[in-house]
mmCIF file of the N, C-alpha and C atoms, coordinates in Angstrom:
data_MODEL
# 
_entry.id   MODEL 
# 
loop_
_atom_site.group_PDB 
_atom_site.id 
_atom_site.type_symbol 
_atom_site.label_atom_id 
_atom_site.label_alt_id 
_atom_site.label_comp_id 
_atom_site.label_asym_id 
_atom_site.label_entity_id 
_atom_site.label_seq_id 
_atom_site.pdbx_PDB_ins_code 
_atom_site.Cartn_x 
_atom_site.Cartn_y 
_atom_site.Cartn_z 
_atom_site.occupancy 
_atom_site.B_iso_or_equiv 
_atom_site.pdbx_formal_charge 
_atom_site.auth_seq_id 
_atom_site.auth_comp_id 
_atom_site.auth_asym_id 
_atom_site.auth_atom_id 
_atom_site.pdbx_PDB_model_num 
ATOM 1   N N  . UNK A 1 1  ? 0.823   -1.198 0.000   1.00 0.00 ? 1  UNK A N  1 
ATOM 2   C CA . UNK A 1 1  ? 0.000   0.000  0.000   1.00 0.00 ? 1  UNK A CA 1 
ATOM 3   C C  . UNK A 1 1  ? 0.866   1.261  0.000   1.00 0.00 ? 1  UNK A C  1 
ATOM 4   N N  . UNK A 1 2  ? 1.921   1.262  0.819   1.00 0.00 ? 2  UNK A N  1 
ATOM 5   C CA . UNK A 1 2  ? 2.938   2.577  0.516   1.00 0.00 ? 2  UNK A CA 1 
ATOM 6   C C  . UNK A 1 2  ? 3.118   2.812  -0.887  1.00 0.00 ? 2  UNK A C  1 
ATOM 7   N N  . UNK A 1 3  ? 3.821   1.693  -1.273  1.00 0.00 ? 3  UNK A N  1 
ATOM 8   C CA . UNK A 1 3  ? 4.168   1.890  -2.807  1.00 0.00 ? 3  UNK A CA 1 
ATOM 9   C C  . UNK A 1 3  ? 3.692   2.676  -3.604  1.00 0.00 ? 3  UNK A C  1 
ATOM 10  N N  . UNK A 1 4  ? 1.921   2.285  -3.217  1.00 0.00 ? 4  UNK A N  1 
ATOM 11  C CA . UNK A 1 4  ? 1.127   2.420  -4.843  1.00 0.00 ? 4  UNK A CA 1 
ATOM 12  C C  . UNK A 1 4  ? 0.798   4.209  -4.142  1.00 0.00 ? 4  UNK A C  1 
ATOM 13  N N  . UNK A 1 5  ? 0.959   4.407  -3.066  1.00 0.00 ? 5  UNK A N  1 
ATOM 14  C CA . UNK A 1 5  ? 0.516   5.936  -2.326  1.00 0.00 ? 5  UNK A CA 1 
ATOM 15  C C  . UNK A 1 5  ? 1.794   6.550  -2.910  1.00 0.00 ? 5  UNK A C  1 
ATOM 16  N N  . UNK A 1 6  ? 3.355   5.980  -2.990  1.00 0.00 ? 6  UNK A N  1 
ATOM 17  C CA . UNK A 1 6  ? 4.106   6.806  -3.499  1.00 0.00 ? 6  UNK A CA 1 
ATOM 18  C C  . UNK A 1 6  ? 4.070   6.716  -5.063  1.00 0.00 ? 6  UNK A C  1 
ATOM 19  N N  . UNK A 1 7  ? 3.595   5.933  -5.539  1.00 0.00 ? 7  UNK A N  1 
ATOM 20  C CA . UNK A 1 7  ? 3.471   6.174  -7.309  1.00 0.00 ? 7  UNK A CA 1 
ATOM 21  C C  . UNK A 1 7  ? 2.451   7.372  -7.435  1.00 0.00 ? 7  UNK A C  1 
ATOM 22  N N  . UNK A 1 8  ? 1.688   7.010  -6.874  1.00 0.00 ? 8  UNK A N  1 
ATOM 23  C CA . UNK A 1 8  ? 0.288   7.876  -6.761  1.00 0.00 ? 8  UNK A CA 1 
ATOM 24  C C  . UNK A 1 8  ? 0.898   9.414  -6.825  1.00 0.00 ? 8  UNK A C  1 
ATOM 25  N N  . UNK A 1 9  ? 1.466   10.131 -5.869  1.00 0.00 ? 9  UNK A N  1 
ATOM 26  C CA . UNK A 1 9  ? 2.204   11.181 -5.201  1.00 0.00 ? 9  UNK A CA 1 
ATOM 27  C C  . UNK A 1 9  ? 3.009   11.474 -6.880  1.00 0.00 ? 9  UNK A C  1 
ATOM 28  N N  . UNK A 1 10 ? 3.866   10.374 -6.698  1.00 0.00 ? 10 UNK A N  1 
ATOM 29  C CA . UNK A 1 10 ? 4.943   10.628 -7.564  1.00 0.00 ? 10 UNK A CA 1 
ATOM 30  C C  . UNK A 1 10 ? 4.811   11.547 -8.946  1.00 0.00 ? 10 UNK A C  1 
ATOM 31  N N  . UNK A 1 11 ? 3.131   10.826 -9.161  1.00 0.00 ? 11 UNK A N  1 
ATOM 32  C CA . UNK A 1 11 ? 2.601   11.023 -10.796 1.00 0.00 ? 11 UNK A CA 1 
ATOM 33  C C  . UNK A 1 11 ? 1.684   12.135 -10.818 1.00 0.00 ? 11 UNK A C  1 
ATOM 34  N N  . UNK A 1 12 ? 0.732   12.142 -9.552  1.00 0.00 ? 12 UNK A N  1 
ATOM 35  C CA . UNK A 1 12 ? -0.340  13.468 -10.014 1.00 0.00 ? 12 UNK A CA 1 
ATOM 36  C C  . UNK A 1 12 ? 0.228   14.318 -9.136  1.00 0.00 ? 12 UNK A C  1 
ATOM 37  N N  . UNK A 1 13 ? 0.808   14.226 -7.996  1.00 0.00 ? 13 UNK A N  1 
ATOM 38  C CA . UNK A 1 13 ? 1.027   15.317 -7.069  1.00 0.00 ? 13 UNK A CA 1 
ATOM 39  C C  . UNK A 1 13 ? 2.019   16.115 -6.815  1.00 0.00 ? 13 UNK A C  1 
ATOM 40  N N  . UNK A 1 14 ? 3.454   15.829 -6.985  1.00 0.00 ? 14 UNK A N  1 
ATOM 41  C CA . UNK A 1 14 ? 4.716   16.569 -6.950  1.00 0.00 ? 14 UNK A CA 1 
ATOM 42  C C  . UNK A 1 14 ? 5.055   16.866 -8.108  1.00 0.00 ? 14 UNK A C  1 
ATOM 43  N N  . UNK A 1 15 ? 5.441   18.252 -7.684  1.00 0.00 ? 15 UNK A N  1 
ATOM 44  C CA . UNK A 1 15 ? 5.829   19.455 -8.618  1.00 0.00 ? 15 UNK A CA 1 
ATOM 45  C C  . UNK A 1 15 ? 7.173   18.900 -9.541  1.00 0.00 ? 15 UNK A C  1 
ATOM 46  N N  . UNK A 1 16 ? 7.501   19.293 -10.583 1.00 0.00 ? 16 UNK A N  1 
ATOM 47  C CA . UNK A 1 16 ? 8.486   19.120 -11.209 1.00 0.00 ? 16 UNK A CA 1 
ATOM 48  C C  . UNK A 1 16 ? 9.125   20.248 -12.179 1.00 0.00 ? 16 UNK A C  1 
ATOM 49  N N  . UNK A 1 17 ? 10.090  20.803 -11.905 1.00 0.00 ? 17 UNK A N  1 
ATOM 50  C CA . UNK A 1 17 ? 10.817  22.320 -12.092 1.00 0.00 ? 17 UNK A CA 1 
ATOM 51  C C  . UNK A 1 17 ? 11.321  22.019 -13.712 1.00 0.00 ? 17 UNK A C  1 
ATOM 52  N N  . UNK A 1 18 ? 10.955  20.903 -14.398 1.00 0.00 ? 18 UNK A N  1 
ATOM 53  C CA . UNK A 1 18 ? 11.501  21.080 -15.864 1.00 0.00 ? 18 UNK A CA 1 
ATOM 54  C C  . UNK A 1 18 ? 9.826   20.613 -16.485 1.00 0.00 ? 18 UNK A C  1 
ATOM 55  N N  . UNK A 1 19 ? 8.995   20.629 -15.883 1.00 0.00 ? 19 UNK A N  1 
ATOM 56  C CA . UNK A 1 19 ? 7.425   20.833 -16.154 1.00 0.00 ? 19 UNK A CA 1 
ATOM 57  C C  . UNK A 1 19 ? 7.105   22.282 -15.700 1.00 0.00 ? 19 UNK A C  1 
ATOM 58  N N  . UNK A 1 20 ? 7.783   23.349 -15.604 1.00 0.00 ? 20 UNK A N  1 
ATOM 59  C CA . UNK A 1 20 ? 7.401   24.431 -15.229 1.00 0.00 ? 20 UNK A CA 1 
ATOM 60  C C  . UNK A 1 20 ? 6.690   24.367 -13.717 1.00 0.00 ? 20 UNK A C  1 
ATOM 61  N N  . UNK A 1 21 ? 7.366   23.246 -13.219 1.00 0.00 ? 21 UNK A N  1 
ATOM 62  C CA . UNK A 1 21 ? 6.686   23.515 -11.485 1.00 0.00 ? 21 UNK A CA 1 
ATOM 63  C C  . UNK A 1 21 ? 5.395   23.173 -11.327 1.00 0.00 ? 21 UNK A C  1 
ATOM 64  N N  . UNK A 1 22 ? 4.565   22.021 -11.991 1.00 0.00 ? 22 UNK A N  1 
ATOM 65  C CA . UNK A 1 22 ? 3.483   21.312 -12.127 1.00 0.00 ? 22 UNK A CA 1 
ATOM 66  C C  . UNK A 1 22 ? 3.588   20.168 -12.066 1.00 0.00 ? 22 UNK A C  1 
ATOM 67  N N  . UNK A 1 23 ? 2.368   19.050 -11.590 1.00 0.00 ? 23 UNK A N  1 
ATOM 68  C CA . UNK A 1 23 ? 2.593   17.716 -11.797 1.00 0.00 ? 23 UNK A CA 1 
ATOM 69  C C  . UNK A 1 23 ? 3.029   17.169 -13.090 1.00 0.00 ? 23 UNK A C  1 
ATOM 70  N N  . UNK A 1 24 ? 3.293   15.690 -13.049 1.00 0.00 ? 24 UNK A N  1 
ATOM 71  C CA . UNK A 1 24 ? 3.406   15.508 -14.480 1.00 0.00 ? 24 UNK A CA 1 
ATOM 72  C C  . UNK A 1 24 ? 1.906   14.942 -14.702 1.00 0.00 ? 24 UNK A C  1 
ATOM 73  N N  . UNK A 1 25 ? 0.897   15.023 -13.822 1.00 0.00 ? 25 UNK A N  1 
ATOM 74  C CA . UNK A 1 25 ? -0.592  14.460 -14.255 1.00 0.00 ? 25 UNK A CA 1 
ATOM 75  C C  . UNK A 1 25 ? -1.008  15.800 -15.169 1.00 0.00 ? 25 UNK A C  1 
ATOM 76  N N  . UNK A 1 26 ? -0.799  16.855 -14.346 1.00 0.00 ? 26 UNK A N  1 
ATOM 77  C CA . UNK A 1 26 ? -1.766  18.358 -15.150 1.00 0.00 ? 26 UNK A CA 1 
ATOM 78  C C  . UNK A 1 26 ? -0.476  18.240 -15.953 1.00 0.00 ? 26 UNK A C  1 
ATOM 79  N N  . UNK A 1 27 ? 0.790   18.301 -16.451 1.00 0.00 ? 27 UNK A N  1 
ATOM 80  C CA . UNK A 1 27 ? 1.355   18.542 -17.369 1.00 0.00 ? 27 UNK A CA 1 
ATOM 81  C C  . UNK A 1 27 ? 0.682   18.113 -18.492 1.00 0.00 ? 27 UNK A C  1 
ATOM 82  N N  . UNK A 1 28 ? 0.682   16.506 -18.186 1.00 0.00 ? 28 UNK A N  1 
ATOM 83  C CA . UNK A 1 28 ? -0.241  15.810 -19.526 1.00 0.00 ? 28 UNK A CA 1 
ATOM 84  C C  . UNK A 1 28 ? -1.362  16.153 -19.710 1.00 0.00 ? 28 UNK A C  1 
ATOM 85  N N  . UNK A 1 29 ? -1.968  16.721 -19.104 1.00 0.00 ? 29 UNK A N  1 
ATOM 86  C CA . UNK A 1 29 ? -3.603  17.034 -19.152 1.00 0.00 ? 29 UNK A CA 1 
ATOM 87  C C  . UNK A 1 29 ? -3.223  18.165 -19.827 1.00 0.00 ? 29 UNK A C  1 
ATOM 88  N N  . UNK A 1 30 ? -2.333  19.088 -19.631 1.00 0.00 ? 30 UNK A N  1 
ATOM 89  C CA . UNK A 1 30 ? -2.436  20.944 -20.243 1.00 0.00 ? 30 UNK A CA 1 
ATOM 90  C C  . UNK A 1 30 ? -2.053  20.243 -21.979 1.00 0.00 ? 30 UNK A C  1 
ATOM 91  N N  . UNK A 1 31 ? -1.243  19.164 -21.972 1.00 0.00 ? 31 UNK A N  1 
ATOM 92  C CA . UNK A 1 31 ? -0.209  19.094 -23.070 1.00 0.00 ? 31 UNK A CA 1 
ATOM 93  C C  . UNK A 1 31 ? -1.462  18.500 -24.480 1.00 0.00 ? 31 UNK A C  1 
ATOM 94  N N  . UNK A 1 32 ? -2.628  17.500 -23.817 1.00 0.00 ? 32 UNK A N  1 
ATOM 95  C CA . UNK A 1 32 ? -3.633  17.165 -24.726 1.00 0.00 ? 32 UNK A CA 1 
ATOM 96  C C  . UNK A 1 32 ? -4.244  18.156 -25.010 1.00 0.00 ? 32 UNK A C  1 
ATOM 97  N N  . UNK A 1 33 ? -5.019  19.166 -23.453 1.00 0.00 ? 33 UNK A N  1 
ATOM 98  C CA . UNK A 1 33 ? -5.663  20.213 -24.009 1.00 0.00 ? 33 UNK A CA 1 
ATOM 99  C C  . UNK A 1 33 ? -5.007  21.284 -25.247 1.00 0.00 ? 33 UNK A C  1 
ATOM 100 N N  . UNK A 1 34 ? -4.000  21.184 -25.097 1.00 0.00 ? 34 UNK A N  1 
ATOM 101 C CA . UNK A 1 34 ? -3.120  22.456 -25.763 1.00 0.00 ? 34 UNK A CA 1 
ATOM 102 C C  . UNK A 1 34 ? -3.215  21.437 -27.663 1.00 0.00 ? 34 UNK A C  1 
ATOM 103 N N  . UNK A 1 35 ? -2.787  20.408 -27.826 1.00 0.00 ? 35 UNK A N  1 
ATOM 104 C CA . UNK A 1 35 ? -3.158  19.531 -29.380 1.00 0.00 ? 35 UNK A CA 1 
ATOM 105 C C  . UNK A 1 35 ? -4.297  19.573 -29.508 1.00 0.00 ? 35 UNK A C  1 
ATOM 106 N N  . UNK A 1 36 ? -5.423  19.754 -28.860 1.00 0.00 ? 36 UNK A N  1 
ATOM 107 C CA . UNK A 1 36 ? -6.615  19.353 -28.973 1.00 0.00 ? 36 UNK A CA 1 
ATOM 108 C C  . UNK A 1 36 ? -8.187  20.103 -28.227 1.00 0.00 ? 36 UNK A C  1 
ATOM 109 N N  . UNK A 1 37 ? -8.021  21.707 -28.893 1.00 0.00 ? 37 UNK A N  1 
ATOM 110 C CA . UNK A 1 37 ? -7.685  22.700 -26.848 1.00 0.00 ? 37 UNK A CA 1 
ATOM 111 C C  . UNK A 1 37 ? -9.481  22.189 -27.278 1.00 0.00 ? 37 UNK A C  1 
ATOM 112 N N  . UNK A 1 38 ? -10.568 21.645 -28.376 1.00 0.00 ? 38 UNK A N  1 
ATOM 113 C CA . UNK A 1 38 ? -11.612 21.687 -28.549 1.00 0.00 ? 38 UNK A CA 1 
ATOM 114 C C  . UNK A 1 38 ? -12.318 20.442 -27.956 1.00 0.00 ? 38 UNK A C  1 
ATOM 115 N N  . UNK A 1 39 ? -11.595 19.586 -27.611 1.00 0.00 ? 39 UNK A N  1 
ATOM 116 C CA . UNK A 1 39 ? -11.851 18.051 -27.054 1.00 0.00 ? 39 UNK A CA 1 
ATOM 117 C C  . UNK A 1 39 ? -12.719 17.387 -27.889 1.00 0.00 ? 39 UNK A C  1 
ATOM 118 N N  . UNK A 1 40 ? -12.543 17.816 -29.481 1.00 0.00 ? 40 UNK A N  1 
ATOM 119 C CA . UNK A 1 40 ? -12.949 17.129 -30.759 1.00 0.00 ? 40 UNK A CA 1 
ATOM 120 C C  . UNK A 1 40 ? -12.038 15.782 -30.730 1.00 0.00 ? 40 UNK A C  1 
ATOM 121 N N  . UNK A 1 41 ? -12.919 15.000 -31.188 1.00 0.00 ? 41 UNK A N  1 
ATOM 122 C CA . UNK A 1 41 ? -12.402 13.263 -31.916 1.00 0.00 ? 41 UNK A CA 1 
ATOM 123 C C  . UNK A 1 41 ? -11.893 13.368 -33.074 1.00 0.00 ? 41 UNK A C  1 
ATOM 124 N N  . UNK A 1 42 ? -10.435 13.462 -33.668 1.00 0.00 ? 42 UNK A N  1 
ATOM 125 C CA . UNK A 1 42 ? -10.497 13.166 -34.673 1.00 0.00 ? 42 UNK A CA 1 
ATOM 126 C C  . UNK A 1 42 ? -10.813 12.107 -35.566 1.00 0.00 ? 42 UNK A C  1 
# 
């Protein structure tokens, strides 16, 4: 159970200073919105 609490942490919650100081969860989330800012299917 630690483990999966530190993957957890690892991925949506701590900041990362070569992501501009954001998770890498909202990184990926800004990075789809930003290809795709209409949330159209191609």
């Amino acid at each position: 159970l630690a483990t999966l609490n530190w993957v957890d942490w690892f991925n949506k919650k701590r900041v990362h200073s070569a992501l501009g100081y954001v998770s890498p969860f909202e990184f990926e989330a800004m990075y789809y919105d930003k290809i795709n800012p209409l949330g159209q299917v191609a």
